[in-house]
C-alpha positions, -999 to +999 in steps of 0.1 A: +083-065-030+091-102-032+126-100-028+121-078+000+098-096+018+123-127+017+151-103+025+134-093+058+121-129+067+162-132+063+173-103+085+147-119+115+158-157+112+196-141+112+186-121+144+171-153+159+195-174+152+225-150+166+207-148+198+204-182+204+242-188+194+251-159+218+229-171+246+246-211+237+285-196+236+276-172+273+264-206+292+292-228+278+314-242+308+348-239+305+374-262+328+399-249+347+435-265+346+446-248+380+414-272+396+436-300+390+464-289+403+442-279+434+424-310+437+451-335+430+487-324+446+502-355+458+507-379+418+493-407+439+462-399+443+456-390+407+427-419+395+442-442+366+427-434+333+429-452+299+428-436+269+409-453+241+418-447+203+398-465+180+412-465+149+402-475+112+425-463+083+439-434+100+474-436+088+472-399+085+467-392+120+476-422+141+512-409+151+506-377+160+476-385+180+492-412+201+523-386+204+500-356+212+483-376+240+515-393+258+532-360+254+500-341+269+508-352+304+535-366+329+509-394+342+530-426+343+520-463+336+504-468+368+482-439+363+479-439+324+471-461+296+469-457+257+452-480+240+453-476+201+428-502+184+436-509+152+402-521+137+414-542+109+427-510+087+435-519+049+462-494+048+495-487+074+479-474+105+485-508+124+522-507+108+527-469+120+515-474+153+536-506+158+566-490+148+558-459+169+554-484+199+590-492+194+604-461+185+593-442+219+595-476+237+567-457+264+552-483+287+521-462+288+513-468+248+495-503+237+483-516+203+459-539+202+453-561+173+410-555+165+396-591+160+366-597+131+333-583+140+309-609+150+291-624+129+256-628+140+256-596+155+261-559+135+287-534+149+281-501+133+316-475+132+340-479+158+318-494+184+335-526+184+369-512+187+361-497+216+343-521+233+375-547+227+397-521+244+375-515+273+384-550+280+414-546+279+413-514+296+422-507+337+413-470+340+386-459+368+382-436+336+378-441+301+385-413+278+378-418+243+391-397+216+395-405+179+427-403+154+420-364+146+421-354+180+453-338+191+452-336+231+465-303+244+487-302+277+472-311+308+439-320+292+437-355+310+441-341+341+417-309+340+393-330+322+395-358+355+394-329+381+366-311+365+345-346+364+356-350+403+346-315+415+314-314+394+303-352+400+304-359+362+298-392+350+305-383+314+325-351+305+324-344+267+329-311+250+333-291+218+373-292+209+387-262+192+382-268+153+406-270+132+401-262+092+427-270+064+414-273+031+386-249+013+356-270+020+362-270+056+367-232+060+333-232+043+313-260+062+325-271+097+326-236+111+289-231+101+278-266+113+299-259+145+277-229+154+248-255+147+254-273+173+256-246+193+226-233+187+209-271+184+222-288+217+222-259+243+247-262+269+222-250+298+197-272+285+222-302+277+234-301+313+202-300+326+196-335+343+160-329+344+160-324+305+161-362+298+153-351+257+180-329+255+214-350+253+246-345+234+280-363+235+310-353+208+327-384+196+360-366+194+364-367+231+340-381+257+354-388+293+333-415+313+335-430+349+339-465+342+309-477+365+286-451+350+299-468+314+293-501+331+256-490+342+248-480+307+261-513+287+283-490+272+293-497+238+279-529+238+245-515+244+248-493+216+262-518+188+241-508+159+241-471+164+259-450+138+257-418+159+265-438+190+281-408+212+252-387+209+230-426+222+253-428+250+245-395+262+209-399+260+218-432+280+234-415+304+205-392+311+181-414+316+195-437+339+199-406+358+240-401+356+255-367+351+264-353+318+284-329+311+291-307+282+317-280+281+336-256+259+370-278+250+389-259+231+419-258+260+414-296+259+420-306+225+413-299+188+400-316+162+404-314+123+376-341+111+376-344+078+403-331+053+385-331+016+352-325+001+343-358+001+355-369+032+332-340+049+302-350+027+305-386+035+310-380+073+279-354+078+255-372+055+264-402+082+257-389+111+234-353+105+201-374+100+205-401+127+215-374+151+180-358+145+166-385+154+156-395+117+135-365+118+127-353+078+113-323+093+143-311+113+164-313+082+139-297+061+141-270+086+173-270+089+176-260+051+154-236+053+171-219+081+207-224+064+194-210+031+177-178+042+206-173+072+230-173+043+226-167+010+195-153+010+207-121+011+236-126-014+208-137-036+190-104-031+220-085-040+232-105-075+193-102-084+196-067-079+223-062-100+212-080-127+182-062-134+202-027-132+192-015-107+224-015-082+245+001-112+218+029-118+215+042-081+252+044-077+255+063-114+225+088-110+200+076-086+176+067-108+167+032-118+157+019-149+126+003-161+114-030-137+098-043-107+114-021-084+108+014-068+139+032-055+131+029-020+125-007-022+156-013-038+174+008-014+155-008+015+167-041+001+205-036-005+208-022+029+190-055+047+208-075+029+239-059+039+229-061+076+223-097+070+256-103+057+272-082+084+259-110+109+271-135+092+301-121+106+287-121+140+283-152+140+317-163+127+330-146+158+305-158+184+317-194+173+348-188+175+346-187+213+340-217+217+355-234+188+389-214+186+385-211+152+394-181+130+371-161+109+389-168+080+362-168+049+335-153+069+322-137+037+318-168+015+291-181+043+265-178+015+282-209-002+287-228+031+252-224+040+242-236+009+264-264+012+249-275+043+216-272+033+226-300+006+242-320+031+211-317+057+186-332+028+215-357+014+222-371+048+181-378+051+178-389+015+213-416+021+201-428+054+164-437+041+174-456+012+214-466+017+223-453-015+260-443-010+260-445+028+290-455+036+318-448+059+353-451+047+337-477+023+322-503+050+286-498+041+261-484+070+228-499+079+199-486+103+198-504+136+162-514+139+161-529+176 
């Protein structure tokens, strides 16, 4: 009766949970490329926008990031600027861009040089980069997108006309995710949907709810005087989950955010190994919670019995017998079950797993991202339950908190 009562508890978190989801992917916003076109006929009266790349040992993705954007649109100079920051990489991202520069010969593309962080003063992740370009930058518009970003066509210019017809002082949004090896198949389509479910877009875009605030890093389009109002990334120099701060700062200085369903605007493949995806979520999961040990405690809970609770059920099942005996003769050997409890179980557990279809597919409507793998969602869940209480355990005590080897710290002020 204990394994069914867990098995239940499972099938109403699952139901809750793909609600929520459902209700999250219905109210997601979606821009419109033909508004640009509508709002913006004559090229001169297109705003000028720069593009901000910060960029830290990206060899990997540098090129065809700064390709994908330039080739995205037919903006010229006087309208667009790309400005790649190489923030003192150790390996050949400042070399690649450089030559990249040259090769295309585009006077739209810029590489600046990324001084040393101060010294007096800490700069957490790519703040600093960014805040050197901005001063370098000329855009009404400031668009900032990182090295895995791949800009799809016409994204710059939906992006500015949706921020224009809706009064938007920031526009960020959930890219379409993109998944290469295993471990990202198992995780970042699962922790996709968390977001979904965590920052409602209703409740995100709600300027009266000043708690509820959410910025993606990948791609965050701000009016420069509402970035100006806000300190931008100045004022947010020790943060590690700085996007997610700048959106709250938005909010409360009573600007516009905006969060919308991006998957016609870009995509984004974040990390491409284990241990690149284990050392990015443990940075930011925590500090996005607000350094909340309950929320991640809960969010383990919910990951464990939303997933492989009810693969649990079943392998326990089998191991004592009693799956083997009611599909041989009905009858189950001697143990703790009855054969209407057993039966009772297997099939809840089944529905269970069935929605963890569900939700694969729900996701996928806002994140473009196949169902591939669906089925192995007992091990991702699992897998992010461990990342949920690692990211807590890392950020408490800085053991192993790191980003690409520059070691983290908690900004006190």
């Amino acid at each position: 009766m204990i394994l069914l009562t867990l098995v239940i508890f499972s099938l109403i978190v699952s139901r809750a949970y793909t609600k929520n989801l459902r209700q999250s992917v219905k109210n997601a916003p979606r821009t419109n490329s033909s508004v640009a076109q509508q709002l913006f006929p004559p090229a001169g009266d297109f705003p000028k926008v720069s593009v901000v790349v910060p960029a830290y040992n990206e060899a990997e993705n540098i090129q065809d990031c700064a390709i994908a954007i330039l080739e995205s649109t037919a903006l010229s100079a006087d309208k667009l600027e790309v400005l790649i920051v190489d923030d003192r990489s150790t390996d050949d991202t400042k070399a690649i861009a450089q030559t990249l520069q040259q090769q295309r010969n585009d006077p739209r593309l810029k590489i600046l040089a990324g001084e040393a962080r101060p010294a007096n003063q800490y700069w957490a992740g790519k703040n600093w980069a960014c805040a050197q370009a901005v001063g370098e930058a000329t855009g009404e518009f400031l668009l900032f997108i990182d090295a895995d970003v791949r800009l799809k066509p016409g994204a710059i210019e939906t992006a500015i006309a949706t921020a224009e017809t809706e009064k938007i002082d920031l526009l960020t949004c959930m890219p379409a995710l993109v998944c290469g090896c295993f471990s990202e198949w198992l995780v970042q389509p699962l922790m996709f949907n968390n977001l979904a479910v965590c920052f409602d877009f209703t409740a995100v875009n709600d300027a009266a709810k000043t708690d509820s605030a959410f910025a993606g890093g990948p791609f965050m389009l701000f009016r420069r005087s509402a970035y100006e109002k806000i300190g931008g990334h100045e004022a947010v120099a020790g943060e590690i989950v700085e996007d997610v701060e700048l959106a709250r700062r938005i909010k409360r200085a009573s600007l516009k955010l905006g969060l919308y369903s991006g998957a016609n605007l870009a995509s984004v493949r974040m990390y491409r190994s284990w241990n690149a995806l284990w050392e990015g979520w443990t940075k930011n999961l925590y500090l996005g919670a607000n350094r909340s040990w309950g929320s991640m405690i809960y969010m383990a809970a919910i990951m464990l019995f939303l997933y492989p609770m009810p693969w649990l059920a079943l392998a326990i099942l089998l191991a004592n017998g009693e799956i083997a005996n009611i599909i041989s003769n009905g009858q189950l050997a001697i143990s703790n079950y009855h054969l209407p409890v057993a039966l009772l179980t297997i099939c809840l557990s089944a529905i269970v797993i069935g929605y963890h279809y569900t939700l694969r597919r729900l996701g996928a409507e806002i994140s473009d991202c196949p169902t591939k793998y669906w089925w192995l969602g007992g091990l991702g869940g699992t897998l992010i339950a461990a990342i949920a209480i690692g990211s807590a355990i890392k950020t408490e005590t800085g053991w192993g908190w790191t980003w690409r080897g520059r070691a983290l710290q908690i900004n006190n002020n």
